[in-house]
DSSP file (Angstrom, degrees, kcal/mol; ACC not computed):
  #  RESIDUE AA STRUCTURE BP1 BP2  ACC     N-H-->O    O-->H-N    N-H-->O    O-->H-N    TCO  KAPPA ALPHA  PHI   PSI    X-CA   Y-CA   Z-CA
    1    1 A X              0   0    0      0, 0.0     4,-0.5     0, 0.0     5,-0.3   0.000 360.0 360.0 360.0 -38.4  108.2  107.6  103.5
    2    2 A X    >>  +     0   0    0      2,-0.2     4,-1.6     3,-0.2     3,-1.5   0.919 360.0  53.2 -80.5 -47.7  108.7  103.7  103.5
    3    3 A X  H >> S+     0   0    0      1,-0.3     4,-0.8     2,-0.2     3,-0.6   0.715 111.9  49.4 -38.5 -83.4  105.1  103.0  102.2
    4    4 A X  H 34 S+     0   0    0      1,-0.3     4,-0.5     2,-0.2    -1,-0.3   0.496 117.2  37.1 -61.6  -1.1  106.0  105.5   99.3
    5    5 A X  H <> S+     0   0    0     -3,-1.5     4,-2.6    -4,-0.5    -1,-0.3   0.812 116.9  51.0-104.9 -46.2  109.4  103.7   98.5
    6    6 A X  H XX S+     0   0    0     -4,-1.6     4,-2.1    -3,-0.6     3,-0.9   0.915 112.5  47.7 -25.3 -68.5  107.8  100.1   99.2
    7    7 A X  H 3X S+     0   0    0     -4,-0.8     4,-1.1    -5,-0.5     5,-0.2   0.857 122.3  44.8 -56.9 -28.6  104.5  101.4   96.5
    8    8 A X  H 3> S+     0   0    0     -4,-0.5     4,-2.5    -5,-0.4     3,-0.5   0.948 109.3  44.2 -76.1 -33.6  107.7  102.4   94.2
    9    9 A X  H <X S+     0   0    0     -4,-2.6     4,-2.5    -3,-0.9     3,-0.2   0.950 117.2  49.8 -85.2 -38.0  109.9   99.8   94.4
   10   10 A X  H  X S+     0   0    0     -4,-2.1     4,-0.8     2,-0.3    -1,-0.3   0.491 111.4  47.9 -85.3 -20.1  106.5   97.3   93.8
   11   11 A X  H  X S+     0   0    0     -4,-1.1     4,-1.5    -3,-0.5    -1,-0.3   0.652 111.0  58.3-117.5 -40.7  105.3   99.6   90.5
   12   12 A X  H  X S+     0   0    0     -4,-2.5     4,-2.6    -3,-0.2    -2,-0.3   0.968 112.4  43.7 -66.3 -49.7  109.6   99.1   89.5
   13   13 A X  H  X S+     0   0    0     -4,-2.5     4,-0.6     1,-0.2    -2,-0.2   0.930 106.6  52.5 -50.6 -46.9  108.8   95.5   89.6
   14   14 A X  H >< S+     0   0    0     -4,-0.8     3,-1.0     1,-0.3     4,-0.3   0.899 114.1  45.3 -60.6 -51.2  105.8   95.1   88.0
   15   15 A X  H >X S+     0   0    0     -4,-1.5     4,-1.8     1,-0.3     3,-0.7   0.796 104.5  57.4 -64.0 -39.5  107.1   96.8   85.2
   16   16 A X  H 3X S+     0   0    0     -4,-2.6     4,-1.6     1,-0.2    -1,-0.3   0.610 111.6  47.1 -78.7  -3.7  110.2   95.2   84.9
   17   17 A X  H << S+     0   0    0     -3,-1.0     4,-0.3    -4,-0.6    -2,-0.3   0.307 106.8  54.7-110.0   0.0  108.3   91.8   84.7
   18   18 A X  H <> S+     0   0    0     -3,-0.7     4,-3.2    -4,-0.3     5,-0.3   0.813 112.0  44.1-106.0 -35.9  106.2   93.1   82.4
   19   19 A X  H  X S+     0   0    0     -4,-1.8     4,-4.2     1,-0.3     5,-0.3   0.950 109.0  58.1 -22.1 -70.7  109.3   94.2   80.1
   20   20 A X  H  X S+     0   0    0     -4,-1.6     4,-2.8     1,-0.3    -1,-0.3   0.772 103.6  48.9 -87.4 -20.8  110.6   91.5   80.6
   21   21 A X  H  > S+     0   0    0     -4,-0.3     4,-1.8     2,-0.2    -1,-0.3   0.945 113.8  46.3 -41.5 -50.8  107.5   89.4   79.2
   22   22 A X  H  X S+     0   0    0     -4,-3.2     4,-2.5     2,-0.2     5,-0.5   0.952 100.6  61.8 -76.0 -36.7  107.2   91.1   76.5
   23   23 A X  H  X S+     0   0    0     -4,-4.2     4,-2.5    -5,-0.3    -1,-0.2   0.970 115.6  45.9 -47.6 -41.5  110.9   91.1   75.6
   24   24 A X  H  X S+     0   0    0     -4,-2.8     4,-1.4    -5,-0.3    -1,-0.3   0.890 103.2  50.8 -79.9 -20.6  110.2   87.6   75.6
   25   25 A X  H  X S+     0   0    0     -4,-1.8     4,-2.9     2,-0.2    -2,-0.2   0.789 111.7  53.1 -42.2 -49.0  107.4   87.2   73.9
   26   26 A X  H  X S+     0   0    0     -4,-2.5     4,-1.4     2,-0.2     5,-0.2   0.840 109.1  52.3 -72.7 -45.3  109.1   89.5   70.9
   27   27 A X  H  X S+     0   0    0     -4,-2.5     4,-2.6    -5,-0.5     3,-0.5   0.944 112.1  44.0 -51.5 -43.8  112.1   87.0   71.0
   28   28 A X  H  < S+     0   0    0     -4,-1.4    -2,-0.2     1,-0.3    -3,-0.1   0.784 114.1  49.9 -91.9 -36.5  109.8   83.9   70.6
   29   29 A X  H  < S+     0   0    0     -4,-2.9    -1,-0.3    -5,-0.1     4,-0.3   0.830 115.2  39.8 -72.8 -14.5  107.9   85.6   68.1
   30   30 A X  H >X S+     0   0    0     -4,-1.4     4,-0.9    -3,-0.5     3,-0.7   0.853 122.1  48.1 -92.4 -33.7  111.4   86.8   65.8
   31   31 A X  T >< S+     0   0    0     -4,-2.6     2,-3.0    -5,-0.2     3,-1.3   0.515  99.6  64.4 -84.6-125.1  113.0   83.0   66.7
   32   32 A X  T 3> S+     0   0    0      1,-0.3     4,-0.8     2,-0.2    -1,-0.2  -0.190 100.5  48.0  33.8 -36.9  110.0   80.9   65.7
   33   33 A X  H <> S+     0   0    0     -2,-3.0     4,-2.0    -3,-0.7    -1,-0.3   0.910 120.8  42.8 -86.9 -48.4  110.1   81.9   61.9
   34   34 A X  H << S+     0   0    0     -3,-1.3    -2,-0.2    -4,-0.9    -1,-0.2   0.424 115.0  47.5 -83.0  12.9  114.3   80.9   62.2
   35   35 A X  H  4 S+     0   0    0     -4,-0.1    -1,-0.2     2,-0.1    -2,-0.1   0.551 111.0  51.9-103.4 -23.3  113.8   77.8   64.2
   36   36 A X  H  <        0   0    0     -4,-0.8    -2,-0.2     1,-0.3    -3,-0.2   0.972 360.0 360.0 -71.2 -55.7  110.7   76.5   61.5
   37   37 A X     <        0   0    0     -4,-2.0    -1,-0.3    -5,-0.0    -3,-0.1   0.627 360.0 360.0 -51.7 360.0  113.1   77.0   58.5
């Protein structure tokens, strides 16, 4: 039972860091056109 919550809680990270890349990535690409004007 602790492995399986550990392998969960480690698959909830990953994921949320990968969100949360791209969520930045998608900001820096929509700002970039309104910071060059």
């Amino acid at each position: 039972m602790m492995a399986q919550s550990t392998q969960v809680n480690a698959t909830m990270f990953s994921a949320r860091r990968k969100r949360r890349r791209i969520l930045a990535e998608r900001k820096r690409q929509g700002y970039a056109p309104v910071t060059r004007r």
